[in-house]
C-alpha positions as CSV (number, residue, x, y, z in Angstrom):
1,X,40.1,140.9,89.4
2,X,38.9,142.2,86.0
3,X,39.4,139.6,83.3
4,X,39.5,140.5,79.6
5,X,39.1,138.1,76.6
6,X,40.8,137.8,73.2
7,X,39.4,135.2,70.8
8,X,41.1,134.2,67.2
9,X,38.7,132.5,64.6
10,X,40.6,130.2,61.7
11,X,38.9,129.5,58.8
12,X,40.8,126.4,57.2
13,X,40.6,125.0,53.0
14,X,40.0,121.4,52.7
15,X,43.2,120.8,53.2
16,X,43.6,122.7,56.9
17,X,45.4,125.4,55.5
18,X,44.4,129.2,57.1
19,X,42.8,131.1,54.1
20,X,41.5,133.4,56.6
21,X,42.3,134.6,60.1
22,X,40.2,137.0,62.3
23,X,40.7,138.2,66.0
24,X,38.7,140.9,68.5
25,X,39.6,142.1,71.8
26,X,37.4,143.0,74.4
27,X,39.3,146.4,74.6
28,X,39.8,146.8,70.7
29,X,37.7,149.9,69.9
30,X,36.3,148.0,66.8
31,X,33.3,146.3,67.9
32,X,33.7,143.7,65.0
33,X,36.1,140.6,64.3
34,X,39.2,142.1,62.8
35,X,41.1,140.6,59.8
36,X,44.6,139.4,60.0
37,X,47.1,137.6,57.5
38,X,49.6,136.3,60.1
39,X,50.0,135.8,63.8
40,X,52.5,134.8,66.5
41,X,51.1,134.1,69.8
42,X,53.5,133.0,72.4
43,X,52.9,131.7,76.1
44,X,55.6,130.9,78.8
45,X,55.1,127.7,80.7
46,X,56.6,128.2,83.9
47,X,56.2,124.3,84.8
48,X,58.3,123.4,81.8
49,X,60.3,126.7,81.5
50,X,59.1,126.5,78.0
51,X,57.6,129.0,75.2
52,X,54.2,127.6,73.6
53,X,53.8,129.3,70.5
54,X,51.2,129.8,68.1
55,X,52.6,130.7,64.2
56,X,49.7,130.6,61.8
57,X,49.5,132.7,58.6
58,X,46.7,132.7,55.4
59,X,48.1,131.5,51.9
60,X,47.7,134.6,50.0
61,X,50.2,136.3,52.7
62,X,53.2,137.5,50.6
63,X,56.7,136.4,51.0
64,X,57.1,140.4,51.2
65,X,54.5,141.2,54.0
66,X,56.0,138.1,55.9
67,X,59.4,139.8,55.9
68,X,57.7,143.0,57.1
69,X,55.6,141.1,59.6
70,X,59.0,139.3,61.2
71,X,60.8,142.9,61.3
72,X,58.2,144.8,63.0
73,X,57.5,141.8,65.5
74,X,61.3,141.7,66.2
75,X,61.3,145.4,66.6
76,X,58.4,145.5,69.2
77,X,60.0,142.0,71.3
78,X,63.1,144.6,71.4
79,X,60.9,147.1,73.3
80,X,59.0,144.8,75.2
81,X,62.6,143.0,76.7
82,X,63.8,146.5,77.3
83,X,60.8,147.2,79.4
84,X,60.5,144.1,81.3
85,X,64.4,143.9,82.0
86,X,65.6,147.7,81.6
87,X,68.3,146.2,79.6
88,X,69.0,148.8,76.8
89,X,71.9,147.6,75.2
90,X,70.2,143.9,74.7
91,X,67.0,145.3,73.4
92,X,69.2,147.6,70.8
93,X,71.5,144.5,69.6
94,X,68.5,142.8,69.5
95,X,66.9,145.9,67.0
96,X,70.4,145.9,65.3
97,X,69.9,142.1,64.3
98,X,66.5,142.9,63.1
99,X,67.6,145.7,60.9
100,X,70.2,143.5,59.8
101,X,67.8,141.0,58.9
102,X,65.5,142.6,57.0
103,X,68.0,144.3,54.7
104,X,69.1,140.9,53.7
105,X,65.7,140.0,52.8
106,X,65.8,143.1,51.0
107,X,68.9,142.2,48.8
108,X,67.7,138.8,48.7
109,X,64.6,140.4,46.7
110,X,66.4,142.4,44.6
111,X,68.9,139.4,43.3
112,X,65.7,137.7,42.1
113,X,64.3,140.6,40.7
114,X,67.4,140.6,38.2
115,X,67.8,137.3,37.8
């Protein structure tokens, strides 16, 4: 069996906040650490039938880029459902929701841009 490793370095203020958070693959084509602002990384617990998750993100990551990051990341769970189950129609509610969701944010935006 071939195993692969993924390793995620956070550098914390003095108050263990992220300022900065860096990850490399052993497949990544980069042969360096790689820069990140935000992350989700989830793992199923089959004993507890429970997700573990992961949800870290640096303080200079924008409100904006945060609505972007939680679009695209619905987005690609809507592919990855569809592949693991086949079920189209879930995984396109699903990207229905997400579009939805991020043109609120985008409305949202704009009211406080007027305001």
């Amino acid at each position: 069996m071939s195993k692969k490793n993924i390793q995620i370095q956070v550098g914390l203020d003095e108050n263990k906040v992220p300022e900065t958070i860096e990850w490399s693959a052993t497949d990544n084509k980069e042969d360096r650490m790689m820069k990140a602002k935000a992350m989700m990384v989830s793992f199923w617990d089959p004993a507890e039938k429970a997700a573990l998750r992961i949800d870290l993100w640096t303080k200079d990551m924008m409100v904006d880029e945060m609505a972007d990051f939680f679009f695209q990341t619905m987005m690609t769970m809507a592919d990855t459902y569809v592949r693991a189950t086949n079920y189209r129609d879930q995984g396109e509610e699903f990207k229905a929701f997400a579009r939805d969701f991020f043109k609120k944010f985008q409305e949202k935006q704009q009211a406080e841009e007027t305001k």
